[in-house]
C-alpha positions in Angstrom: -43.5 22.0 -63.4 -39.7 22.1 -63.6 -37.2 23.5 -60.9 -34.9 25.9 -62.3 -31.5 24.5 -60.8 -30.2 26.5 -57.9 -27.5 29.1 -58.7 -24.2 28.6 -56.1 -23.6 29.9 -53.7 -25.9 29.6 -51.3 -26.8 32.5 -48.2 -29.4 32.8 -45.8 -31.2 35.3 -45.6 -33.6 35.0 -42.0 -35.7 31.9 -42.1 -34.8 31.2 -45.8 -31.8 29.7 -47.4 -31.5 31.6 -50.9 -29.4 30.7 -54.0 -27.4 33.4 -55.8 -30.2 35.0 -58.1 -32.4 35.5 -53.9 -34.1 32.0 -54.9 -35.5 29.8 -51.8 -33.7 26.3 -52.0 -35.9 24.3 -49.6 -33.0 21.1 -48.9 -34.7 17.5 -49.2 -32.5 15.4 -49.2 -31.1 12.3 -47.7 -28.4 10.2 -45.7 -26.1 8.2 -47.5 -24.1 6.6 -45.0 -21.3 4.8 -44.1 -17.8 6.6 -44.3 -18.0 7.2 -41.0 -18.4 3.8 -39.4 -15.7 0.8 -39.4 -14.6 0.4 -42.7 -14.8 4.3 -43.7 -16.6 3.6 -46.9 -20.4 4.0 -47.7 -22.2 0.7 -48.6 -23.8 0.2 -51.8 -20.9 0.6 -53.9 -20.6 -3.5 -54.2 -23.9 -3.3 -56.1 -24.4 -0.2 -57.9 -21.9 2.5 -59.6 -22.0 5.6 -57.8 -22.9 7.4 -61.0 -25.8 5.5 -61.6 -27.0 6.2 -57.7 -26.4 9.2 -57.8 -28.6 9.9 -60.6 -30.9 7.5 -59.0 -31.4 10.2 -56.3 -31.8 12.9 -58.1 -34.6 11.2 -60.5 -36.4 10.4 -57.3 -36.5 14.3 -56.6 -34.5 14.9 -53.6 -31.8 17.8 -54.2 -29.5 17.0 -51.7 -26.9 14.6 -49.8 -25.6 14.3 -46.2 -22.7 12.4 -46.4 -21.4 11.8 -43.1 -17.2 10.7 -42.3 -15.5 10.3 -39.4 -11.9 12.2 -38.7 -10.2 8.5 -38.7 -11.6 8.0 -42.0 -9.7 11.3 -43.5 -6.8 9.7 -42.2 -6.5 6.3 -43.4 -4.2 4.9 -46.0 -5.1 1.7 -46.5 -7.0 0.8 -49.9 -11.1 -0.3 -49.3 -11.1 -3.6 -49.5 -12.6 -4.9 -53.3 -15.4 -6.4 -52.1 -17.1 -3.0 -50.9 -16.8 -1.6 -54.2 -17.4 -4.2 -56.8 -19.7 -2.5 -59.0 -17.3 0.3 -59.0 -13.8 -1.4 -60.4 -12.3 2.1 -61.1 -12.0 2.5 -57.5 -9.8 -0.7 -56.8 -6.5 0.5 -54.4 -8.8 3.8 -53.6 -8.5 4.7 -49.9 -11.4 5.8 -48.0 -10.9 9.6 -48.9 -10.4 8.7 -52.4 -13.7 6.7 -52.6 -15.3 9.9 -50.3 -14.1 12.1 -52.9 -15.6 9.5 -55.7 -18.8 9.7 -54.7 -18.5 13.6 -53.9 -17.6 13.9 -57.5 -20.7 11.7 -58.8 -23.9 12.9 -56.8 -22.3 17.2 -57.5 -22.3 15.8 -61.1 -26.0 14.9 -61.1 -26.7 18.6 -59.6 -27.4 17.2 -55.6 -26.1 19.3 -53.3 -23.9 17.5 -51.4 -23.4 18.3 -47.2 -20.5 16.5 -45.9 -21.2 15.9 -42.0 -18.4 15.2 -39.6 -20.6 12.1 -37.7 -17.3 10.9 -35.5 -14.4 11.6 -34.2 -13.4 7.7 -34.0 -14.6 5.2 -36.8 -18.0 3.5 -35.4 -21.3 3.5 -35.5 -23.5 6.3 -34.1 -24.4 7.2 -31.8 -24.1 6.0 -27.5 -23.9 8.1 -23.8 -20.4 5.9 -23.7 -19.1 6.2 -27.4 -16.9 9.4 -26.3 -18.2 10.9 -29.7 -20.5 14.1 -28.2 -17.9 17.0 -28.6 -15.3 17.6 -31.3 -12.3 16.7 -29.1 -11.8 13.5 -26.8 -8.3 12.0 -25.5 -7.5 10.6 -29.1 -8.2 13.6 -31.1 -7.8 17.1 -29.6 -9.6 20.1 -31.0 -6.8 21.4 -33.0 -7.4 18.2 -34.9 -10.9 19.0 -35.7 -10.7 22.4 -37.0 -7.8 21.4 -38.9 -9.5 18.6 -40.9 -12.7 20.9 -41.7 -10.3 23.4 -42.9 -8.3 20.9 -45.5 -11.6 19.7 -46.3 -12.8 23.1 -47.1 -10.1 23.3 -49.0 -10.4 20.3 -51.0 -13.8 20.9 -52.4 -13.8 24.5 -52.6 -13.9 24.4 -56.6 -17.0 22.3 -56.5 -19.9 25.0 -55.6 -22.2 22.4 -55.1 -20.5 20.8 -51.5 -22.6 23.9 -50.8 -22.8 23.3 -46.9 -20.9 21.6 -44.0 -22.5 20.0 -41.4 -20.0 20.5 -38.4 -20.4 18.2 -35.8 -22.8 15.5 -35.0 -25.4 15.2 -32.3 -23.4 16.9 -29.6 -24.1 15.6 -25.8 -22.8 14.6 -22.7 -19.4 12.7 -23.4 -16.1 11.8 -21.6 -12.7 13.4 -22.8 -10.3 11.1 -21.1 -11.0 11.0 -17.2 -13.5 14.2 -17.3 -17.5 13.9 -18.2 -17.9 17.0 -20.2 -21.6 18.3 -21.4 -21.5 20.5 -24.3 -23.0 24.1 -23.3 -24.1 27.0 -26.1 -22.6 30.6 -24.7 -20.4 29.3 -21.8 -18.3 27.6 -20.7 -15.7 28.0 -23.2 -14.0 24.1 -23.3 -17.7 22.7 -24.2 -19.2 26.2 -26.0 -20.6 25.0 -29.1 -21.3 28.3 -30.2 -18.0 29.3 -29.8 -16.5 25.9 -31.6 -19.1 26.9 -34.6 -18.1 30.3 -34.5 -14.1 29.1 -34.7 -14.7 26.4 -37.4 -16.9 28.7 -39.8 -14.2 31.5 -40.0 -11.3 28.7 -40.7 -13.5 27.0 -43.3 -14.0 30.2 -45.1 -10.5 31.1 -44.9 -10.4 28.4 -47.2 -13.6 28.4 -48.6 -15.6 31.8 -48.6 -18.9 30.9 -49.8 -19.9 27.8 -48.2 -23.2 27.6 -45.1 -22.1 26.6 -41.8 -24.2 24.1 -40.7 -24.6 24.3 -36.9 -26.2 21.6 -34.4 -28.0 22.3 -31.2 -27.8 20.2 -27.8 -28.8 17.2 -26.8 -28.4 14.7 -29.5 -29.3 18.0 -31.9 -32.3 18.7 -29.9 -32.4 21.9 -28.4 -31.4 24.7 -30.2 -32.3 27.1 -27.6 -29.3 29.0 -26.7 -29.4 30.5 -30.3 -31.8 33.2 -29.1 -29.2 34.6 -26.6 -26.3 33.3 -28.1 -26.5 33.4 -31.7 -23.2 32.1 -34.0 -22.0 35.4 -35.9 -19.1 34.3 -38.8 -16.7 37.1 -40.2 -18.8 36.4 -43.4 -22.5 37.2 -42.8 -25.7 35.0 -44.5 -23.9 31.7 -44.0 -25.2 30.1 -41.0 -27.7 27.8 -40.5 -29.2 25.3 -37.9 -30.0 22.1 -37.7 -32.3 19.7 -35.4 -32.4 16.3 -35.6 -36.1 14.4 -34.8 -37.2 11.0 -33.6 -40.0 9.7 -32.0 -38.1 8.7 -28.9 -37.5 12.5 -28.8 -41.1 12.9 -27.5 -43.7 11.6 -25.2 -45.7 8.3 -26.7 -48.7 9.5 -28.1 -48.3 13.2 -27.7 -51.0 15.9 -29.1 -50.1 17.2 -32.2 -50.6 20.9 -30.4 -47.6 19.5 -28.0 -45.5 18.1 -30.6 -45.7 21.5 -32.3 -45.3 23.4 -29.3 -42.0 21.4 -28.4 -40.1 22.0 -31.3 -41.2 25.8 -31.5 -39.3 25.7 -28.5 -36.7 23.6 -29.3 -35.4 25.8 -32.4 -38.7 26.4 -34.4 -39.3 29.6 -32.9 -36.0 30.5 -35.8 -38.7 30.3 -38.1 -41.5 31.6 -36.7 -39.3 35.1 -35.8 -37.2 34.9 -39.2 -33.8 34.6 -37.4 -32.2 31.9 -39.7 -33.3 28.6 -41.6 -33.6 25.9 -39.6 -32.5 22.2 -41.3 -33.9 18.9 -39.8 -30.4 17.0 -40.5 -32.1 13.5 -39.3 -35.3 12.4 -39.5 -36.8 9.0 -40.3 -38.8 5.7 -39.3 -39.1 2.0 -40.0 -40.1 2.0 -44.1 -41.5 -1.5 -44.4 -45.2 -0.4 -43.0 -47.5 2.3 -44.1 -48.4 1.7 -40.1 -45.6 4.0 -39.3 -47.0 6.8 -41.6 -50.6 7.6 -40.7 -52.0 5.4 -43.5 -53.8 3.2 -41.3 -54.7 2.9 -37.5 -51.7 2.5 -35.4 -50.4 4.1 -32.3 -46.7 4.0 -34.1 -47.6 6.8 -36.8 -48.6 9.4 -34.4 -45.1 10.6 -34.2 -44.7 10.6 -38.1 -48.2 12.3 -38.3 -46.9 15.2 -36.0 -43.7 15.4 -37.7 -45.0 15.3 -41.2 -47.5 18.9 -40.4 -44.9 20.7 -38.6 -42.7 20.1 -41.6 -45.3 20.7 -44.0 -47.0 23.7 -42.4 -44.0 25.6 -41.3 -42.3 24.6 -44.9 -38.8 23.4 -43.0 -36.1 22.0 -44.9 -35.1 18.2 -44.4 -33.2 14.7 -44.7 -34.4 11.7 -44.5 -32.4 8.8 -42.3 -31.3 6.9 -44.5 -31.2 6.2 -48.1 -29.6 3.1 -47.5 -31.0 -0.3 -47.7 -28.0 -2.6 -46.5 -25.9 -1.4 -43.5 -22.0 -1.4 -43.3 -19.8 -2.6 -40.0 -20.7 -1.0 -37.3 -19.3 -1.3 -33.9 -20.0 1.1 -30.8 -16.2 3.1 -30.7 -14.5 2.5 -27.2 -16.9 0.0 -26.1 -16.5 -2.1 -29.2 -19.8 -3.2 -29.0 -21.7 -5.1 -32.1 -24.1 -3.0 -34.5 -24.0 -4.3 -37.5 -22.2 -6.6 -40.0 -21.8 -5.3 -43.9 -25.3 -5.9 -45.8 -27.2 -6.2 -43.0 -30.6 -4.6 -43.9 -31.5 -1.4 -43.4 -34.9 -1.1 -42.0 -35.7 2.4 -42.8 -33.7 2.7 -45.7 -35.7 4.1 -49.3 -33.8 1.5 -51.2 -34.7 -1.8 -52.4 -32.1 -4.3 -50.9 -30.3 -4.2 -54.2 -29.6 -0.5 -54.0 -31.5 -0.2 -57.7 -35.4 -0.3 -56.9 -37.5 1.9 -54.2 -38.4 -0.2 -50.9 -41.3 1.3 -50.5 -43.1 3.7 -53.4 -45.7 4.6 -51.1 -43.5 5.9 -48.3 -41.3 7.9 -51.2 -44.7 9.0 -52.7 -45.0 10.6 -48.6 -42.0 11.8 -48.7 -41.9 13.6 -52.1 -45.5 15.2 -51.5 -43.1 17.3 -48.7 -40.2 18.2 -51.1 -42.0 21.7 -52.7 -41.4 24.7 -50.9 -44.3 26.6 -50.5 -43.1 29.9 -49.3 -39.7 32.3 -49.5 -38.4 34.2 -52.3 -38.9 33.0 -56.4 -41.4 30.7 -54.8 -45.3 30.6 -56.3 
């Protein structure tokens, strides 16, 4: 059966994000990343063109993109070196905003909704307790900063309806802003209220963009959404916010029941769901791609995370992303401690992508992965 394409804008409308005709668009999607690491570009370019990937993605079914930057990155004038993008010439002498904006341009244009995600402050890989990245200011780059870039980037894309949400702030936790250790708080508190800095970025972006979601992370490496039920973000504009978790097995006991994996993300922001409050997005999830051993497809203690997380996505029809699409990794170093991550084309272990950005790593583990891409309940749906 065909999809009928969403209609822009978005809304939600309690547990459901809805397109304009009161459609559900259940987001699956994935990470393509990259911009916001060293070089502030995403790898991949140096091997395919960004319009062929793009549709790439799309013919694989996913509808959506995260595409995470870092503030440096919107700032740079320096042209991406050649070598990053040599199987996209046109882009020789682009800077990193100009290539962002390419590849903006070329997965909207094969209908993917594309979520830009403000991943760092500083360019580096993420994320560390000691990278000074958990809040949306730190001694380099105060606050005014931040809301300033979201709203020129707002701005930028406001004639393309499909940059159809903005993903504010990455994994906020406990970070230090110059001398002080700060821990981001939801409802309190106001130097390190997330809820408040959500509420203050949505209104700006829609002053410059009116119809785009709010995308809105909880605690704790985007683990605890919590605080929503007492303090819940309310925008000038109503039906544009949702929430997002992110979910790894190190975010949970080894080998926990299925009951408790269930009963720990109810808590953690599930329970937005369950009472209809707002749609909840699982930004970040993702495991090691090269063994079906991660996936419940044979005996192994390493797929009972994936088996937990695969039925609470499945039975409680949440939307998604998959961490990452990318095969090859970009350089990455650790911002303020400088530490070594990664060097460019350094594979990606969990990436969906053969090595040469053209073929599928793993068809079994996309076979997984677009068995869960279907909504199964909400509006238009059946």
């Amino acid at each position: 059966m065909t999809v009928a394409a969403p209609q822009m804008p978005l809304s939600a409308s309690g547990r459901y994000i809805l397109d304009a005709r009161g459609r559900r668009v259940r987001l699956a999607g994935v990470n393509w990343y990259g911009a916001h690491e060293d070089d502030g570009v995403v790898s991949g370019l140096e091997h395919t063109g960004r319009h062929a990937l793009a549709a790439r993605i799309a013919s694989l079914g996913f509808n959506s993109v995260r595409l995470p930057f870092s503030l440096w990155m919107t700032e740079q004038t320096t042209p991406v070196p050649d070598e990053y993008l040599g199987a996209n010439p046109d882009l020789s002498g682009a800077t990193p905003m100009q290539v962002y904006d390419a590849c903006v341009e070329s997965l909207t244009g094969a209908g993917l909704i594309v979520i830009p995600n403000c991943h760092t402050l500083d360019a580096g890989w993420c994320c560390a307790d000691d990278d000074e990245q958990g809040l949306w200011f730190n001694h380099r780059w105060p606050a005014g900063k931040f809301f300033a870039a979201w709203q020129d980037l707002a701005a930028r894309y406001r004639s393309n309806p499909l940059v159809a949400g903005l993903d504010i702030m990455n994994e906020p936790r406990r970070t230090r802003a110059g001398w002080r250790v700060l821990t981001p708080t939801w409802g309190s508190r106001p130097k390190t209220d997330l809820a408040a800095m959500y509420t203050a970025a949505g209104n700006l972006i829609h002053q410059a963009s009116p119809d785009v979601l709010i995308i809105c992370e909880g605690l704790g490496y985007a683990a605890d959404l919590t605080g929503v039920a007492r303090h819940p973000v309310r925008l000038e504009r109503p039906g544009k916010v949702v929430y997002s978790l992110h979910d790894y097995s190190w975010f949970h006991p080894a080998g926990q029941p299925r009951q408790a994996y269930f009963e720990q993300m109810r808590a953690s922001g599930g329970y937005l769901l369950d009472e209809g409050v707002a749609p909840l997005w699982i930004g970040e999830f993702g495991t090691d791609t090269r063994s079906l051993a991660n996936f419940g497809r044979s005996s192994s203690p390493r797929a009972v995370w994936w088996n937990n997380v695969e039925d609470w996505l499945t039975e409680h029809d949440v939307d998604w992303c998959w961490w990452p699409l990318n095969p090859t990794q970009p350089r990455g170093t650790v911002p303020v401690t400088g530490q070594h991550r990664s060097r460019w084309g350094d594979p990606e272990p969990w990436g969906l992508l053969a090595p040469d950005w053209r073929g599928v790593a793993n068809p079994a583990v996309l076979d997984i992965l677009k068995a869960m891409i279907p909504p199964r309940t909400g509006p238009g749906v059946g």
